[in-house]
N, C-alpha and C positions, 0 to 999 in steps of 0.2 A: 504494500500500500504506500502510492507516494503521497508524503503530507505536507512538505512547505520545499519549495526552490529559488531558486535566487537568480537574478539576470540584471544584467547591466541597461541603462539606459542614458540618452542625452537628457531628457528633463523625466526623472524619476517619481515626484509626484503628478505630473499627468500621467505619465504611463498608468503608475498603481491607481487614480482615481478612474479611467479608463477600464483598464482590467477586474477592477471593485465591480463595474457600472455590467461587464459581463461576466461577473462571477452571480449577480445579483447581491452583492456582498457590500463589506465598506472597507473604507482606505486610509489608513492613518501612516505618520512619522515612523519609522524604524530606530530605535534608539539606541542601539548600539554601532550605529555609523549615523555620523554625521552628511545630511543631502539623502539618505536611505529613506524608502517609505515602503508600505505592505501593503499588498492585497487580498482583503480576507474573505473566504467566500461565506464563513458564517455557518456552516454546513454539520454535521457530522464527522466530518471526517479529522477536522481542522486543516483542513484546505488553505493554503496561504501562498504568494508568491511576492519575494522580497524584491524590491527595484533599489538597485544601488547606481551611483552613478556612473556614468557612463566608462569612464579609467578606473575603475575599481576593477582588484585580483583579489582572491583570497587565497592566500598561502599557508602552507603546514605553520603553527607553532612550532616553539621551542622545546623540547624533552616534552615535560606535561601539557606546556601550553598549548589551551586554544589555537583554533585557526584566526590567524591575524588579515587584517583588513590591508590592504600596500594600494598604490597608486602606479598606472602605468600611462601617461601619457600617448603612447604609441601603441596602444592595445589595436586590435582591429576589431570595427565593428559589427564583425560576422564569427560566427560559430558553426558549427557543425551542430553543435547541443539544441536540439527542440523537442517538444511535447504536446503530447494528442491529452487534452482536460473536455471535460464532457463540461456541460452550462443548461442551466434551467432555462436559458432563452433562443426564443426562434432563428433559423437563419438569417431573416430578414433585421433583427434585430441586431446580432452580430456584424450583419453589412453596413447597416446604417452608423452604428458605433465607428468601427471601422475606417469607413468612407469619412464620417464627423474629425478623426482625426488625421486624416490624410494618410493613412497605410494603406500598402495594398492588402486585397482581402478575392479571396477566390474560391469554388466548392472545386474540390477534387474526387474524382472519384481513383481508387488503391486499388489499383488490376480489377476491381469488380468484386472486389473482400468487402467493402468499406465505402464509405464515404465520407470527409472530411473537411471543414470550411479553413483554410489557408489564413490564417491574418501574418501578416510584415510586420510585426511591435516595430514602430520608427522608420520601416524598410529595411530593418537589419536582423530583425529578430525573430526566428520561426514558431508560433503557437499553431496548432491545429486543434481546434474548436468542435465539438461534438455538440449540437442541439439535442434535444430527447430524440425527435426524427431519425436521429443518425446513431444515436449512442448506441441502441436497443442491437444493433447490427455489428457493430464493431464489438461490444461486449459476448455474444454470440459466436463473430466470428475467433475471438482471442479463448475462449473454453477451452480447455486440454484438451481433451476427445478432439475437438476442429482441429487443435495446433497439430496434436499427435498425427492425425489422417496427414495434414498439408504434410508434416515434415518426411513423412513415408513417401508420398507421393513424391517428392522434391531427390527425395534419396534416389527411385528407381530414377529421373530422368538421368541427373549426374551418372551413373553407375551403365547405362545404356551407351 
């Protein structure tokens, strides 16, 4: 179960009031980084996702210590890192959000497993967005028994 992650942003209290607005959630300060804010979805799960600013790293601590907070000037604003979160609101409502703040936002459909609404956090940052619409299919198709068959099937093509 994932329950809180972290991503960089240019202006980190829009992002988190944004993200809040599609968690259906709310958005407050992060207090242990300064310019840091959180997106809470309110939920059961304690769903949250921290916006830190945009040059922010977090590095191992020292022996016992914590993960320390560093500053990278020259970070790049793209990752590899994104994540499929399912939302109690409409597609259309994610578009509109979305669109209001200038990311791009697009529906995908995943070889025909899935379906997924694309948002850009800033144009740099990948969320993929599950409405109920879509969740119900993706949670379905991720079930061990589905995963199990795919990954059998996958085996004979390689092995052919």
């Amino acid at each position: 179960m994932l329950h809180h992650f972290s991503i960089a942003a240019e202006n980190p209290g829009r992002v988190a009031q944004a993200l809040a607005e599609l968690f259906n959630g709310e958005f407050a300060p992060f207090p242990p980084h300064p310019g840091s804010f959180m997106a809470i979805a309110m939920d059961d799960y304690g769903t949250m996702i921290e916006v830190y600013p945009a040059e922010t790293e977090l590095m191992p601590g020292f022996g016992a210590e914590q993960a320390i907070f560093s500053s990278n000037a020259f970070a790049s604003p793209f990752s590899a890192t994104h994540a499929a979160i399912s939302v109690p609101i409409s597609q259309e409502e994610i578009e509109r959000i979305a669109t209001r703040e200038g990311w791009r936002v697009v529906r995908c459909d995943r070889e025909g497993y899935f379906d997924v609404i694309e948002v850009w956090v800033e144009n740099k940052l990948l969320l993929e967005f599950l409405p109920p619409s879509m969740a119900a299919k993706y949670v379905e198709f991720m079930q061990p028994q589905n995963l199990k068959k795919l990954l059998a099937e996958m085996s004979e093509a390689v092995a052919v």
